[in-house]
C-alpha positions in Angstrom: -96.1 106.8 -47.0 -96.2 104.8 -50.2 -98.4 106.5 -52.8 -101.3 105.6 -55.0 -101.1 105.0 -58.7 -101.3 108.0 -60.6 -103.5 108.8 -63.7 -106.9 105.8 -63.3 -110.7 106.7 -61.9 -111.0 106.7 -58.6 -113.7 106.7 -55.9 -113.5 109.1 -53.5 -116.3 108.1 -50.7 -116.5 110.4 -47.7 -118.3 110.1 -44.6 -119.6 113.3 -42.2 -117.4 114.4 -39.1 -118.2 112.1 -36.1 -117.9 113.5 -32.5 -115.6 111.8 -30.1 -116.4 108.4 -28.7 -116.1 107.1 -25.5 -116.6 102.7 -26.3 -113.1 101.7 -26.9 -112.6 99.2 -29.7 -112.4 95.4 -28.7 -108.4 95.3 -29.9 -107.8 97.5 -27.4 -109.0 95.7 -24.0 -106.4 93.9 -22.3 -106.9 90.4 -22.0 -107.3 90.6 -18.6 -109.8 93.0 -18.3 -112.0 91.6 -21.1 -111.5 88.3 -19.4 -112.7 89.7 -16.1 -115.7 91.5 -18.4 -116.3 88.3 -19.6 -116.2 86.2 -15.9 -118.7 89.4 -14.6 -121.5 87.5 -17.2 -120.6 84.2 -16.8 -118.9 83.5 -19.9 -115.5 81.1 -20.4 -112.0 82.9 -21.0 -112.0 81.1 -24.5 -114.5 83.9 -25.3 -111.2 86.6 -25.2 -109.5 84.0 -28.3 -113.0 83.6 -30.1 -114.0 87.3 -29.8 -110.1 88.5 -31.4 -110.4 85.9 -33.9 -113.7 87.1 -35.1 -112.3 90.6 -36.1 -108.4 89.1 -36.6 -109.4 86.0 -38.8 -113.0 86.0 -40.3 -113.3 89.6 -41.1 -116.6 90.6 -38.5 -117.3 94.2 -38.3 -120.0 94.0 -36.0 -120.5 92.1 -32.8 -123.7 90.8 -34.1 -121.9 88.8 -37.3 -120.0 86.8 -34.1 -122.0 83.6 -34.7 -120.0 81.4 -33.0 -121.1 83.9 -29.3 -124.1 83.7 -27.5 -126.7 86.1 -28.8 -127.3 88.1 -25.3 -123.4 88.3 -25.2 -123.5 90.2 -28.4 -125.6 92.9 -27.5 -123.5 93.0 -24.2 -120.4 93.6 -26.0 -122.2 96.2 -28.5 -123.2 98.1 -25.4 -119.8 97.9 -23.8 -117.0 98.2 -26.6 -116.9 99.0 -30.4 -115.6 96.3 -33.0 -113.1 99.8 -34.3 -112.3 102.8 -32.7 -112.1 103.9 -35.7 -114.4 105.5 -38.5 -113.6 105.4 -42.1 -113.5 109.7 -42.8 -112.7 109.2 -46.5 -111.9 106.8 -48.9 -110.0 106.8 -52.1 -109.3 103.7 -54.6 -107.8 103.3 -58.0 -109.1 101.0 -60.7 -105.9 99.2 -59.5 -107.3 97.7 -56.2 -104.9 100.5 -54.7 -107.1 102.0 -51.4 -106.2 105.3 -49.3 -108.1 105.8 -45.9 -108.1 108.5 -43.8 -109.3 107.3 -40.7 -111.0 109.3 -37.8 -110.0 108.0 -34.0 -112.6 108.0 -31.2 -110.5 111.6 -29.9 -111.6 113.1 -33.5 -107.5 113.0 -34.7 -107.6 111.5 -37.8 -104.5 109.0 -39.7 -103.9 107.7 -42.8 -103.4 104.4 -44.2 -102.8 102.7 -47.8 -103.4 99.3 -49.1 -100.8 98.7 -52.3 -101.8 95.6 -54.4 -100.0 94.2 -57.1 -98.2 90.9 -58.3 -99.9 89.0 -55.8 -98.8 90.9 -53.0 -101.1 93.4 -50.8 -99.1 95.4 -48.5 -100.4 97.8 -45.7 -98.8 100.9 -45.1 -99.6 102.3 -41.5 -99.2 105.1 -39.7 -98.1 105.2 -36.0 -98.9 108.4 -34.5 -101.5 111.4 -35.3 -99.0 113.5 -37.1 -95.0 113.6 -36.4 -92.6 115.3 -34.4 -89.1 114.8 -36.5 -90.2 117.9 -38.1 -88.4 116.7 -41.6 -88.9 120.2 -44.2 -90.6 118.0 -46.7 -93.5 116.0 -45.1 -97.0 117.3 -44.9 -97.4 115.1 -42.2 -95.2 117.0 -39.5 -96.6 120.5 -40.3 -98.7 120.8 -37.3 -96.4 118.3 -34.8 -96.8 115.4 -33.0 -100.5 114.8 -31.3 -99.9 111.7 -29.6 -98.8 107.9 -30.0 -101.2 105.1 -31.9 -101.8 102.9 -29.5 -101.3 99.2 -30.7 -105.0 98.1 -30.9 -105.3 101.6 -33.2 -102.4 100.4 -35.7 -104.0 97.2 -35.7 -106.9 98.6 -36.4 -105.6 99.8 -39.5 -104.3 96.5 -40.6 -107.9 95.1 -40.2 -109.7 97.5 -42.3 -106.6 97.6 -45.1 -106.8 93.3 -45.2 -110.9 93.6 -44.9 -110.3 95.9 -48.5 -108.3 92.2 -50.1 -110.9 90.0 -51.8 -110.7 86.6 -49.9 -112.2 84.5 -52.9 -109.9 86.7 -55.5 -108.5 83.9 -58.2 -106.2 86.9 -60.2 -103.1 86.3 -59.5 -102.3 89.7 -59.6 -104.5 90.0 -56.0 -103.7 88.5 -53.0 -106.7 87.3 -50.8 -105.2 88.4 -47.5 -102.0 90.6 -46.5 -98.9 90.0 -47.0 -96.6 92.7 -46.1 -96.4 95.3 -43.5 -94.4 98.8 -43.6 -94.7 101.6 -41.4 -93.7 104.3 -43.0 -97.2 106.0 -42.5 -97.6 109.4 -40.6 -95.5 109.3 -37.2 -91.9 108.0 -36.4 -92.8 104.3 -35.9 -89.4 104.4 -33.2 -90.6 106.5 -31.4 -93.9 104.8 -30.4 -91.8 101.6 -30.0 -93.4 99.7 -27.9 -97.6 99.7 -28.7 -96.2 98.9 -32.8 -94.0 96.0 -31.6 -97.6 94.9 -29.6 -99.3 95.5 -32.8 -96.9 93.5 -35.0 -96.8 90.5 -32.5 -100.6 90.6 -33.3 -99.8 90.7 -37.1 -97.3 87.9 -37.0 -99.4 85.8 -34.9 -100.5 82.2 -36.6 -104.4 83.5 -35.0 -103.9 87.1 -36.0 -103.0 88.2 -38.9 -100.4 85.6 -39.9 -97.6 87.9 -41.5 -94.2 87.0 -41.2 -92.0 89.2 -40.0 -89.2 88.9 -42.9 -92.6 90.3 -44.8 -92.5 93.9 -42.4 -90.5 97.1 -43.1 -89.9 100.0 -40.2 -89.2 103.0 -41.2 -87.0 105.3 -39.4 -85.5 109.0 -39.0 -82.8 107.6 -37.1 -83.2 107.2 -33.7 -80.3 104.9 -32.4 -80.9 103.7 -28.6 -84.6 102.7 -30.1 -82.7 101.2 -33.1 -80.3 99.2 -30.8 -83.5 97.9 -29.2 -85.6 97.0 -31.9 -82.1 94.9 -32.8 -82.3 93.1 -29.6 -85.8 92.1 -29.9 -84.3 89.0 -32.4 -87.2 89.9 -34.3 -86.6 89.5 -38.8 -88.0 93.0 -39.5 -86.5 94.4 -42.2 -85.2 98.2 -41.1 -85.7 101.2 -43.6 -83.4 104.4 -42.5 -84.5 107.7 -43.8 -81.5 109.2 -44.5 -82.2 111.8 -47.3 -78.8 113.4 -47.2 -75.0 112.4 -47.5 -73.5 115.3 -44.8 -74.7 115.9 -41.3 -74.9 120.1 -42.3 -77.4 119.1 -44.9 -79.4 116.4 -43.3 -79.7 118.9 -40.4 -81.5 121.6 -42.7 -83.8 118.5 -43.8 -84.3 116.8 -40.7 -83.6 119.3 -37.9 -84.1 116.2 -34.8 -80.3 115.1 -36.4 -78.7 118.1 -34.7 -79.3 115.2 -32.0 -78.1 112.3 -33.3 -75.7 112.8 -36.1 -75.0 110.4 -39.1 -72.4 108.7 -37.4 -74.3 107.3 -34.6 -77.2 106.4 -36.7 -74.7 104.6 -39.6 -73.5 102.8 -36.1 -77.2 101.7 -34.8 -78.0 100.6 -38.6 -74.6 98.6 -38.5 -75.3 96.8 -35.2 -79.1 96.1 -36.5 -77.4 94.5 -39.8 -74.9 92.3 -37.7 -77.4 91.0 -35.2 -80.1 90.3 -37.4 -78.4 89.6 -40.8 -80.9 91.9 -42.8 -80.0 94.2 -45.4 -80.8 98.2 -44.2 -82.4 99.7 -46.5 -81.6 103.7 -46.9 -84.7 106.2 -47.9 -83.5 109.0 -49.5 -86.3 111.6 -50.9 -84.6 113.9 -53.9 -85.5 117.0 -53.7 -84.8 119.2 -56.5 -81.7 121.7 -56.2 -80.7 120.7 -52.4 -80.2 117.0 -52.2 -79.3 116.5 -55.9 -76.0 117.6 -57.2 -73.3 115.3 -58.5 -71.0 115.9 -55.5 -74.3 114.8 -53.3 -74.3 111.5 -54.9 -70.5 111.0 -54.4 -70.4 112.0 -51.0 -73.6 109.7 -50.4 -71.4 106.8 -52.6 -68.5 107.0 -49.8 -70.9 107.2 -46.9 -72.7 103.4 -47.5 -69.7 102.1 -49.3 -68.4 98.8 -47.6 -72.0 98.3 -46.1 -74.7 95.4 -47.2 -77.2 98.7 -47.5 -79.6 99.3 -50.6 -80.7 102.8 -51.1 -84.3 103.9 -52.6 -84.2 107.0 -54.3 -88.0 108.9 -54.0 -88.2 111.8 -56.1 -90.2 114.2 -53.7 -94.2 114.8 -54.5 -95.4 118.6 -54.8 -97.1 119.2 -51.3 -98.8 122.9 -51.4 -97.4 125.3 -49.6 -93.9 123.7 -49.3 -90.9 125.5 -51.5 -89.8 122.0 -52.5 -89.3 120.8 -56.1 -89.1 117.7 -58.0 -85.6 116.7 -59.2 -84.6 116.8 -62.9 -84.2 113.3 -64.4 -80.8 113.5 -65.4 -79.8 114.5 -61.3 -81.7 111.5 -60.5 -79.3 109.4 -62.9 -76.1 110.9 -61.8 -77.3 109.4 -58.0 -78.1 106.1 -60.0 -74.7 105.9 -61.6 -72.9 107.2 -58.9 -74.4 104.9 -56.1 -73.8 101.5 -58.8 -70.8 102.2 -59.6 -69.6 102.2 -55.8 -70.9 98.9 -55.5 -74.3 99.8 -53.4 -77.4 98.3 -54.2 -80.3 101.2 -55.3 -83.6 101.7 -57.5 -86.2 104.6 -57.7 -89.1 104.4 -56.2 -92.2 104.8 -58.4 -94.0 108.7 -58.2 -97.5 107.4 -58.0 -101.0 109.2 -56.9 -99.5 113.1 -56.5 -103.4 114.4 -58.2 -104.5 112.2 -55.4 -102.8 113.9 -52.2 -100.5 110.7 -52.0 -97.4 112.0 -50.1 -97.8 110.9 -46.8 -100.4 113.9 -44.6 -101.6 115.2 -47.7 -105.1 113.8 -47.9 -105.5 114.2 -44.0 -104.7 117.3 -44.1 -107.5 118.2 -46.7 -109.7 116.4 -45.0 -109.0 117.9 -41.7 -109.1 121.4 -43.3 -112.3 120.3 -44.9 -113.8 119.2 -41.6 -112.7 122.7 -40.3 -114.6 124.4 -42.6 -117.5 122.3 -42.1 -117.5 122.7 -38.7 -117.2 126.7 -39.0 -120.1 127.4 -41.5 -122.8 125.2 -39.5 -121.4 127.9 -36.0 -122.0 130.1 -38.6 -125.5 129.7 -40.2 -128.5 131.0 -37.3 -130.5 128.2 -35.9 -134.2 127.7 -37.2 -136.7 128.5 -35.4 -140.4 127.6 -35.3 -143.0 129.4 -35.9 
């Protein structure tokens, strides 16, 4: 996940622990059955298009700020559904208009999303699943596994509360009013839930949704090449990230242990195909992490393994996470990789280690916060209920 910037004030606001819910949230009815709610009260199927575009377009978050519905319709649909499924659990911004959220599903998981702004550009970063099952040795967010897949009206979800966090009337020109970029490279392998985030992103790129291009979304990826192949075939301009974050398939195996059943080869090969059907560049993620990933014959071996492909390659120095033997790379090793990489022709820059005294690598804060909620949840079992006298 793309971290927050690193050394400003933030605001850290944090809500109690909700119970589970049972109301689904309105973005994830089916427009059939809401249109068959809808017929059951005698109201038009136009009210599907005007109810979506409420929370899509004009930012309600409440059924009651609907103006444009029938009054007794509004308290119907507050009885029936919630505007989100979702609860804000905590909430952390830098005075950079940067915003983390950790956000608490109607089953209690909880997900994290960020909201990046800068030169005019506000990009979401969204996760895709409550926690991850590619297991990769230096993300907090696989530690416990995989829960379950988003579904797409919880990833849009997301998206809504991140674009409802832009300023609408902003006039810097250092803030965009809306979104403008997408990339999924929150908690979760976004190939892996394949099909509810391509629902999601037609909702996004949709002239009455959300109105982002696609060109304008990234997908990240461990590498998973029949999904690959298909994401290619949707036509779709995404732009496809690969998190490659080593050179050999040995090493990439002791760093991401789901390539044991892939191997480099076929993922280079899906990557390839996705380039020559779609015509955009593959980018290639590749976290440094200090003493494994980092030596000068790394960087070589890396060099020959994209060299003769249109492929740019973002080096991300890795961010402490407690309780994982990692280490940050020195900045010479990091250089060697530069030089290496450019002078082989490929495309590469580092990305930026931003918001590490704010649990920014990706599982960190929900992982306090779940830890937190834990211990919440223990002391009140704990402490003897009062009695009256």
């Amino acid at each position: 996940m793309t971290a927050m910037s690193a050394t400003l004030p933030l605001i850290d606001s944090t809500s109690a622990a909700a119970p589970a819910r049972t109301k689904r949230g309105i973005l994830d009815v089916p427009t059939a059955e809401l249109r068959a709610w809808l017929a059951e009260r005698g109201q038009a199927p136009m009210r599907v298009n005007q109810i979506r575009r409420q929370v899509l377009a004009n930012r309600a978050v409440t059924f009651e700020e609907m103006s444009d519905l029938p009054k007794p319709l509004r308290a119907d649909l507050a009885d029936s559904f919630d505007v989100f499924s979702t609860r804000v659990e905590r909430h952390l911004s830098a005075s950079d208009d940067t915003h983390k959220l950790v956000l608490r599903l109607a089953d209690g998981g909880m997900i994290e999303s960020v909201l990046i702004q800068d030169e005019g550009r506000a990009t979401a970063c969204v996760s895709t699943q409550i926690g991850c099952g590619m297991g990769c040795v230096f993300c907090a967010s696989g530690l416990n596994g995989v829960v379950r897949n988003l579904t797409a009206g919880e990833i849009v979800e997301q998206l809504v509360r991140l674009r409802n966090l832009t300023d609408p009337n902003s006039t810097n020109p250092d803030r965009a009013s809306r979104l403008t970029h997408i990339v999924v490279m929150g908690m979760g392998e976004p190939l892996a839930n394949l099909d509810n985030l391509l629902e999601a992103l037609a909702v996004a790129g949709d002239k009455n949704g959300l109105g982002i291009g696609a060109r304008h979304i990234t997908i990240s990826t461990v590498g998973l090449p029949a999904k690959m192949h298909k994401l290619a075939e949707t036509g779709k301009q995404y732009h496809l990230a690969v998190s490659l974050h080593a050179p050999t398939d040995e090493l990439r195996t002791r760093i991401v242990p789901t390539n044991d059943k892939t191997g480099l080869d076929a993922i280079l090969a899906a990557a390839d195909a996705f380039f020559e059907k779609t015509g955009r560049q593959v980018t290639y993620e590749y976290v440094v992490l200090g003493g494994l990933n980092d030596h000068p014959g790394h960087a070589k071996q890396l060099a020959g393994l994209l060299a003769g492909r249109k492929a740019h390659v973002n080096l991300i120095p890795w961010n402490d996470v407690d309780g994982l033997p990692y280490r940050r790379p020195q900045d010479g090793d990091i250089q060697t990789l530069i030089d290496t990489l450019r002078r082989a022709g490929i495309s590469v820059k580092v990305r930026k280690r931003k918001g590490s005294e704010i649990d920014a690598a990706c599982g960190q804060l929900r992982r306090r916060a779940e830890t937190e909620t834990n211990h919440r949840d223990t002391e009140a079992q704990r402490r003897p209920e009062k009695t009256s006298s």
